[in-house]
KEKE-3310 file (N, C-alpha, C; in steps of 0.2 Angstrom, whole numbers, plus 5000, padded with zeros to 4 digits):
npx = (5042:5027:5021:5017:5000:4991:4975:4968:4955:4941:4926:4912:4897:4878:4875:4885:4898:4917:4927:4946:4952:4956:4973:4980:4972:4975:4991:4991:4993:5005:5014:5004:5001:5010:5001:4987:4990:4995:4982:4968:4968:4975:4973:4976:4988:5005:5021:5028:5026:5036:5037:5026:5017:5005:4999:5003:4996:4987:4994:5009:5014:5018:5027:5041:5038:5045:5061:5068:5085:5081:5068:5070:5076:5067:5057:5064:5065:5055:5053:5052:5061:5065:5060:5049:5044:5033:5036:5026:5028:5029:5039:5057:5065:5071:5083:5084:5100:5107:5098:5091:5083:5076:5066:5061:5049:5040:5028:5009:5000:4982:4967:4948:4944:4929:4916:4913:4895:4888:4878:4867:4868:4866:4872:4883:4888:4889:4905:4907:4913:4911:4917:4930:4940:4939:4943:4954:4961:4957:4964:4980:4980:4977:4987:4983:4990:4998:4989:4981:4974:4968:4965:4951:4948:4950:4939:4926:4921:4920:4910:4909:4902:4902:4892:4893:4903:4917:4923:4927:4934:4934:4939:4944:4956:4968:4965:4957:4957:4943:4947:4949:4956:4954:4956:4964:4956:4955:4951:4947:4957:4948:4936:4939:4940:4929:4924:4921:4931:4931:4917:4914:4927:4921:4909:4912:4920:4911:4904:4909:4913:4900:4896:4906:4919:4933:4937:4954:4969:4980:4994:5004:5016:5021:5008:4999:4986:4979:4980:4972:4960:4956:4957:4946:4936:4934:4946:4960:4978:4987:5000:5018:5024:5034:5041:5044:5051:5058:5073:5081:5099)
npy = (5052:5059:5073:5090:5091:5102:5112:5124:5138:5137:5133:5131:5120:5120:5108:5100:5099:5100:5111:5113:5127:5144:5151:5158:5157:5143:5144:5146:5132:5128:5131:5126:5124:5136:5145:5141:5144:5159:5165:5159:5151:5156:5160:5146:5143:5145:5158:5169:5181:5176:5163:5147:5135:5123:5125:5115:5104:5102:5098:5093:5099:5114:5127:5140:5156:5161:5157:5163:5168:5176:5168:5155:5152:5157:5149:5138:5141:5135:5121:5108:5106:5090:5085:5086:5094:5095:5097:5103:5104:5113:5116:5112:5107:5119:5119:5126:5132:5121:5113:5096:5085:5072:5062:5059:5060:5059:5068:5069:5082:5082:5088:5094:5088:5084:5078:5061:5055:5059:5049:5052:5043:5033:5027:5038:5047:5064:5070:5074:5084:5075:5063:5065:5056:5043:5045:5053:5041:5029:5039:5034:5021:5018:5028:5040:5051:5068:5069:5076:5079:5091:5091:5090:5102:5106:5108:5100:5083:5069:5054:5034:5023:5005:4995:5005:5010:5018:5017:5021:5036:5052:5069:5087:5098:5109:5123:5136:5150:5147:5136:5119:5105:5090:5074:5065:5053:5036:5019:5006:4992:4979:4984:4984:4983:4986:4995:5008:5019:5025:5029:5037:5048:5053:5060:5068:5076:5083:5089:5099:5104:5110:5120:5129:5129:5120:5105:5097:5086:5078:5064:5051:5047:5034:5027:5021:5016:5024:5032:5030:5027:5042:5047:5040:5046:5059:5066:5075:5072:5087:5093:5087:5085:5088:5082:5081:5077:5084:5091:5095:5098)
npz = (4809:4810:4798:4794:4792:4791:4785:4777:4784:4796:4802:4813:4810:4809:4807:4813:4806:4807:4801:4799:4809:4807:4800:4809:4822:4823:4825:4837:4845:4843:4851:4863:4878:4881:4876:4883:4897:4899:4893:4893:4906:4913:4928:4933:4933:4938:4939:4928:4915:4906:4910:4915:4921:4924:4941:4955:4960:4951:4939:4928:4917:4907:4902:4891:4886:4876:4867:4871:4882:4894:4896:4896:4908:4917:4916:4920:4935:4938:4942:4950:4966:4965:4957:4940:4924:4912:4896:4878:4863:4848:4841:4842:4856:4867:4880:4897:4905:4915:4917:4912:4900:4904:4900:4882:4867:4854:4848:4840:4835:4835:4827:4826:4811:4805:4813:4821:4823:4839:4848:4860:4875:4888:4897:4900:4910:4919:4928:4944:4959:4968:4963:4961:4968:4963:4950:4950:4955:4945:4932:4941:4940:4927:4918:4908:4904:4912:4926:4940:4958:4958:4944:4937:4938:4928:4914:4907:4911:4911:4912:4913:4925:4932:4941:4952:4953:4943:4927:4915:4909:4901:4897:4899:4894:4891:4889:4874:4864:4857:4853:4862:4871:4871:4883:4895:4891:4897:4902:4915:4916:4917:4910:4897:4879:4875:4869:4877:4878:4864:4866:4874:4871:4859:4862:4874:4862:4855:4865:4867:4853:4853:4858:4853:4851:4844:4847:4849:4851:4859:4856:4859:4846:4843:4847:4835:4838:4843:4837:4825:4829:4832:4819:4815:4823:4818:4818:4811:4809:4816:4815:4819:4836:4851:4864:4881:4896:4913:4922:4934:4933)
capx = (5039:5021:5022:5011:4995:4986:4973:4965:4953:4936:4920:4907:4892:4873:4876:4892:4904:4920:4934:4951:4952:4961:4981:4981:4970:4979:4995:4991:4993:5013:5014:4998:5005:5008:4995:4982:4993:4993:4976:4959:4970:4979:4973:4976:4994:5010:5025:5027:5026:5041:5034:5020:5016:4998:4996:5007:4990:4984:5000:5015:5012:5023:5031:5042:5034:5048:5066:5077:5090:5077:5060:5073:5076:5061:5055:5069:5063:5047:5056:5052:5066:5066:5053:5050:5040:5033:5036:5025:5027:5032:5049:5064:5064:5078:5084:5088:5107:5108:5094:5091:5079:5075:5063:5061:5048:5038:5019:5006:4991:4976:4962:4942:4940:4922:4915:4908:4890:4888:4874:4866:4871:4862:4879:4888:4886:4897:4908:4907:4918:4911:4919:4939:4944:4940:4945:4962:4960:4959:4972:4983:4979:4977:4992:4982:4993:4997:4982:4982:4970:4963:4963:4946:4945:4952:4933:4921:4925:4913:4914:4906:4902:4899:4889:4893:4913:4920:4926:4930:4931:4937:4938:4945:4963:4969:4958:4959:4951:4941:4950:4949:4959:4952:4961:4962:4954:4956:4948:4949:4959:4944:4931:4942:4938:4920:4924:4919:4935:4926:4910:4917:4930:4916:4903:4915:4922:4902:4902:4917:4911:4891:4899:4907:4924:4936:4941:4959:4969:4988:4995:5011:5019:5020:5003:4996:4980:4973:4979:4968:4955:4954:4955:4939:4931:4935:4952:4967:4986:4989:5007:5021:5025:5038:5038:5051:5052:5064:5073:5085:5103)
capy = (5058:5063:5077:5094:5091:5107:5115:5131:5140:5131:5136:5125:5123:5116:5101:5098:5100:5106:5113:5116:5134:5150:5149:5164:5153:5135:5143:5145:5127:5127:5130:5126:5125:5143:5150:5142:5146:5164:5169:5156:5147:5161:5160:5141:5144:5148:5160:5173:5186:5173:5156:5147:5129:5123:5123:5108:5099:5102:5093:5096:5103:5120:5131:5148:5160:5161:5152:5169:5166:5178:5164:5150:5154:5157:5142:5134:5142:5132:5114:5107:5103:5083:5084:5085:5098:5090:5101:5100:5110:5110:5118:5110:5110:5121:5117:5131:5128:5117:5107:5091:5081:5065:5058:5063:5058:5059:5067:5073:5084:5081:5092:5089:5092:5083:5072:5057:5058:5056:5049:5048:5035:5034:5026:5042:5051:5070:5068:5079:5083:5069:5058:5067:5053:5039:5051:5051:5032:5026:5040:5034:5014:5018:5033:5043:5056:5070:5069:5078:5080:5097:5090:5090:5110:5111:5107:5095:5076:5062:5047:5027:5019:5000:4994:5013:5009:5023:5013:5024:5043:5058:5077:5092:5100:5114:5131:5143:5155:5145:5128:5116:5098:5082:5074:5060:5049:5031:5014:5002:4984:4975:4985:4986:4980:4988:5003:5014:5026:5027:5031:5045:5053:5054:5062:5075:5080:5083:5095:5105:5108:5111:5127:5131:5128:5115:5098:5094:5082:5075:5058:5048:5046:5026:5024:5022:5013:5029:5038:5028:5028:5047:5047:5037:5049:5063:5070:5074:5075:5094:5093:5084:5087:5086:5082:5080:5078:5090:5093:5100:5093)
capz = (4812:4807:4794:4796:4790:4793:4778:4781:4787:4796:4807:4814:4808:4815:4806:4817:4802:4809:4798:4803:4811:4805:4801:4815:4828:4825:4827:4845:4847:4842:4861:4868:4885:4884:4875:4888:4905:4897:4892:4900:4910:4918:4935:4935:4933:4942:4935:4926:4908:4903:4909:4917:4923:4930:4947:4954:4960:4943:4933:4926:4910:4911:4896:4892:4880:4871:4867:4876:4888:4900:4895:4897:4916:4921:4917:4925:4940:4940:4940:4960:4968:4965:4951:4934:4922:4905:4889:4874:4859:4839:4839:4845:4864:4869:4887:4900:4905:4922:4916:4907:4896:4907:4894:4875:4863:4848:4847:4835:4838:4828:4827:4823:4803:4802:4819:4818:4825:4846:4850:4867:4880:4895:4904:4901:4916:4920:4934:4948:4963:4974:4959:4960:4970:4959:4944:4949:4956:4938:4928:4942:4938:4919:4917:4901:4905:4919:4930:4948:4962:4954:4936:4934:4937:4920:4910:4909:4912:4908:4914:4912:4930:4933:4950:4955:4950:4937:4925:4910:4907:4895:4896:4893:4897:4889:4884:4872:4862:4849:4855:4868:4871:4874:4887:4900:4890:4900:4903:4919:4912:4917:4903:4889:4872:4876:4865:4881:4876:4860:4865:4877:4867:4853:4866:4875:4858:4851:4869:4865:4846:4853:4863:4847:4850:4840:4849:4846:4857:4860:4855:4854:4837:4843:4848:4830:4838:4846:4832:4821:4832:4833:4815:4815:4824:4812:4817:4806:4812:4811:4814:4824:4840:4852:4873:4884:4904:4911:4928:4937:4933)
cpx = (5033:5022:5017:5005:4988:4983:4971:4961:4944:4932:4915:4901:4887:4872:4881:4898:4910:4928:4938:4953:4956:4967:4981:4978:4974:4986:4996:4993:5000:5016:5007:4998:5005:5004:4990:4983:4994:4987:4971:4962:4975:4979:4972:4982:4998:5016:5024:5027:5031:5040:5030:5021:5010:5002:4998:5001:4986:4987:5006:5019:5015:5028:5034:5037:5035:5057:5072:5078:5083:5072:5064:5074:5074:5059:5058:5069:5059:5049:5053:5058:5064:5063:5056:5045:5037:5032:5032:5025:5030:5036:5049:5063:5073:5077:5088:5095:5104:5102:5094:5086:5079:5071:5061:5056:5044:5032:5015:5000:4987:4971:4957:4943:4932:4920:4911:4901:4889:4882:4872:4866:4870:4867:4883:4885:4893:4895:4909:4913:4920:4917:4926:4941:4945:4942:4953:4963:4961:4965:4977:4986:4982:4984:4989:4985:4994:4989:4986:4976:4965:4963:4957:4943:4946:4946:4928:4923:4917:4913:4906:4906:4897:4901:4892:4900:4913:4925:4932:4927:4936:4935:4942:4951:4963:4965:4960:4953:4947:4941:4949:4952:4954:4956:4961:4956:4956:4952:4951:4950:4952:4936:4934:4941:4930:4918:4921:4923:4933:4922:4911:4921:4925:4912:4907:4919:4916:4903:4906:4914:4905:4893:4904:4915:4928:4941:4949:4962:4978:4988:5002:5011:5018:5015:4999:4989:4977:4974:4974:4961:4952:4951:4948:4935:4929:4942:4959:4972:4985:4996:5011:5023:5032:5038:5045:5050:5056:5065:5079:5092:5108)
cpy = (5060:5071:5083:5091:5096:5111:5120:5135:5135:5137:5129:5126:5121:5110:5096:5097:5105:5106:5115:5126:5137:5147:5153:5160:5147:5137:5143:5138:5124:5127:5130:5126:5133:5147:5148:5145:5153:5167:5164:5154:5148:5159:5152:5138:5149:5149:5165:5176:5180:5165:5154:5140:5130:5123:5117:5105:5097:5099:5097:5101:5111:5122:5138:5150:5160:5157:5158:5167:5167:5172:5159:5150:5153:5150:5135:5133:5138:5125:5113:5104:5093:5080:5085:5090:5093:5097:5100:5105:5107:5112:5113:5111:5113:5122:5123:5128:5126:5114:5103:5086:5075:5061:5063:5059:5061:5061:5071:5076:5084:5084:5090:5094:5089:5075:5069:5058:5054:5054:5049:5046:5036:5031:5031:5047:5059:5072:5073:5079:5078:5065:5059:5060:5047:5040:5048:5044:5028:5031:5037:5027:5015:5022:5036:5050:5060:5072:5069:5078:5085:5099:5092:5097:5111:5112:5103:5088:5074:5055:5039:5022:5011:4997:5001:5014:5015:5018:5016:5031:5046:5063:5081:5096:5106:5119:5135:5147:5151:5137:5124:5108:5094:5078:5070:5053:5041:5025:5008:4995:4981:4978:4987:4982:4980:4992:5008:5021:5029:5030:5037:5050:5055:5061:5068:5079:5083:5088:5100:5109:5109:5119:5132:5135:5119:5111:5096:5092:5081:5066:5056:5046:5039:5024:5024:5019:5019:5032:5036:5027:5036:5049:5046:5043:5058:5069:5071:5076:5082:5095:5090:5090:5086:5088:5077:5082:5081:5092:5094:5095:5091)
cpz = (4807:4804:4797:4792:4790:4786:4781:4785:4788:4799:4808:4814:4812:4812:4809:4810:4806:4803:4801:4804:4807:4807:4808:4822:4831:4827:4835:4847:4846:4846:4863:4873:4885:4883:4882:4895:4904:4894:4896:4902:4916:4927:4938:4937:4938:4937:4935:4917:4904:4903:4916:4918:4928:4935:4949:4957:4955:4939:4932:4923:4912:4902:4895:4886:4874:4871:4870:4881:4894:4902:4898:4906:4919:4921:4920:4933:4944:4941:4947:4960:4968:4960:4945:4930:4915:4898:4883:4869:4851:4837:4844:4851:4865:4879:4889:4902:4914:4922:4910:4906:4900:4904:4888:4873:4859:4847:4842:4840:4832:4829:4823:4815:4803:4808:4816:4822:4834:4847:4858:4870:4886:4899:4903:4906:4917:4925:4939:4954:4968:4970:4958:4964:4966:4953:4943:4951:4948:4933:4933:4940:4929:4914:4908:4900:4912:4921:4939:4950:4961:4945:4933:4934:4928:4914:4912:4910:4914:4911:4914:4917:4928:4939:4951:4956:4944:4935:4916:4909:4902:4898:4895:4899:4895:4885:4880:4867:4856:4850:4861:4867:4874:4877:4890:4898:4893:4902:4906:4915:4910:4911:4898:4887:4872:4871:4869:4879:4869:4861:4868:4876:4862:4858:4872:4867:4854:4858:4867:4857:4847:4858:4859:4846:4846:4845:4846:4854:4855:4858:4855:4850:4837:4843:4841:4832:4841:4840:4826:4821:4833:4825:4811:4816:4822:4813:4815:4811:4809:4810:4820:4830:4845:4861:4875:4891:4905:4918:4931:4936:4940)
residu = (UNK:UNK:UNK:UNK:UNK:UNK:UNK:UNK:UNK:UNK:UNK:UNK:UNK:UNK:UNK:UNK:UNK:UNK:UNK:UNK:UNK:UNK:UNK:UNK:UNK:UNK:UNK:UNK:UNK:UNK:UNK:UNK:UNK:UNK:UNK:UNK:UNK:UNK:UNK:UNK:UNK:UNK:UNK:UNK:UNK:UNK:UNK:UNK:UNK:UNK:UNK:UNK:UNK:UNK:UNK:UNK:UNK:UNK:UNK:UNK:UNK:UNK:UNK:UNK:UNK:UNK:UNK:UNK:UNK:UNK:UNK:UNK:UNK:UNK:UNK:UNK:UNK:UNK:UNK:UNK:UNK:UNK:UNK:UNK:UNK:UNK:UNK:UNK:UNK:UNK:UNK:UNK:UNK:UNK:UNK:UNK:UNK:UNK:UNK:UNK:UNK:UNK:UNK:UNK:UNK:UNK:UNK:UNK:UNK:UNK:UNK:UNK:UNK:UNK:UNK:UNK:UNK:UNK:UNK:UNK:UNK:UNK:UNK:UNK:UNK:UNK:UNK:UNK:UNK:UNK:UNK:UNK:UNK:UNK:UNK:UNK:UNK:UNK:UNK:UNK:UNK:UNK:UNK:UNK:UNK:UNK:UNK:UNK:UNK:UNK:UNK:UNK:UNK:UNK:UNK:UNK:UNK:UNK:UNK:UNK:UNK:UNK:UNK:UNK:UNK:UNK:UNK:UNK:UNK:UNK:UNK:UNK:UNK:UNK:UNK:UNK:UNK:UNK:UNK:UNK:UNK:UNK:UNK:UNK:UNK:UNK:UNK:UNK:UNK:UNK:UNK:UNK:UNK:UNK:UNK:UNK:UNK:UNK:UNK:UNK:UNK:UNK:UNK:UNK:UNK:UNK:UNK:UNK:UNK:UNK:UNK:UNK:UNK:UNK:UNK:UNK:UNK:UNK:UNK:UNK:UNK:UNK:UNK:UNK:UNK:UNK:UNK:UNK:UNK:UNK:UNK:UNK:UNK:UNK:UNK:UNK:UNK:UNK:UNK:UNK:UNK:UNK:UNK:UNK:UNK:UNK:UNK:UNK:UNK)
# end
């Protein structure tokens, strides 16, 4: 298990240096699931005061506020009969009673300390609504995580066509004050080992920090090739994580 790695206080400057935020701002990301389904991503979510879950078109992604019996409930409420919700947070996940963890594992979140420099790229094009169907078409082939039919409300999404094929994209999931996730990053079998997911995690994390919020993203603990890849592109692990599937026993 990846250690915290969090230093202090950041800002972003006009040279694109970005430091790691205020202790008071990063803590928001200990639950980032609820922070954002409770303040900008309110009205994207279902629930209530105790717990929240996007918008089942939008994903699964779904959290209590807090660990009391009342938050636990609630959120047990939001399960779909036959379904599954996905937890992510950096405490312990404590399970409401008559549900159970159907998948458990191990993630970090890594936030920009100092991007590498985005250039330009006249193949990156940002993706519109005509483009949802092919959107979800590739996360559905690629699986970069939960990806729904009204995913692409959540920010901006980028994406890399060939012959007028989407072939690889990235953008942005979870909102918050100061923060924003990079997310959905993905590339079709047939253009990998191109460095596309490279050039467009680079190039939406450069938009997020030009609007002068701070890019941080999710990873599993196993996948040490995107974690090293992310590092490249100047993001430290802040601290481990922990995700878990979760449904009705």
């Amino acid at each position: 298990m990846l250690q915290d790695a969090s230093p202090g206080d950041s800002t972003l400057t006009t040279r694109g240096h970005i430091g790691l935020r205020s202790g008071a701002m990063t803590a928001a990301l200990d639950r980032p699931i609820w922070n954002a389904l409770s303040t900008r991503q309110l009205a994207l979510s279902v629930g209530n005061d105790r717990a929240r879950r996007f918008a089942p078109d939008i994903g699964p992604l779904a959290a209590s506020r807090d660990d009391a019996p009342e938050s636990l409930d609630a959120l047990a409420a939001l399960i779909p009969e036959g379904g599954t919700l996905l937890l992510l947070q950096a405490d312990a996940i404590a399970l409401p009673p008559g549900v159970v963890a159907v998948t458990t594992a191990a993630g970090v979140q890594m936030i920009a300390e100092r991007l590498t420099e985005a250039p330009a790229d006249p193949r990156i094009e940002l993706l519109t609504e005509a483009d949802a169907p092919a959107m979800l078409a590739l996360a559905t082939l690629t699986k970069p995580g939960p990806f729904g039919p009204r995913t692409p409300v959540l920010g901006e999404f980028w994406g890399i066509k060939q012959d007028g094929n989407l072939v690889a994209m990235a953008g942005e999931r979870m909102q918050h004050a100061g923060l924003a996730e990079l997310s959905g990053v993905c590339t079709h079998p047939d253009a990998r080992g191109r460095g596309l997911g490279r050039v467009l995690s680079a190039w939406v994390a450069s938009r997020i920090a030009a609007r002068g919020d701070a890019p941080y993203l999710h990873a599993y603990a196993s996948n040490t090739v995107a974690i090293e890849l992310y590092r490249s592109l100047g993001f430290v692990v802040r601290r481990a994580m922990n995700v878990a599937a979760i449904a009705r026993a």
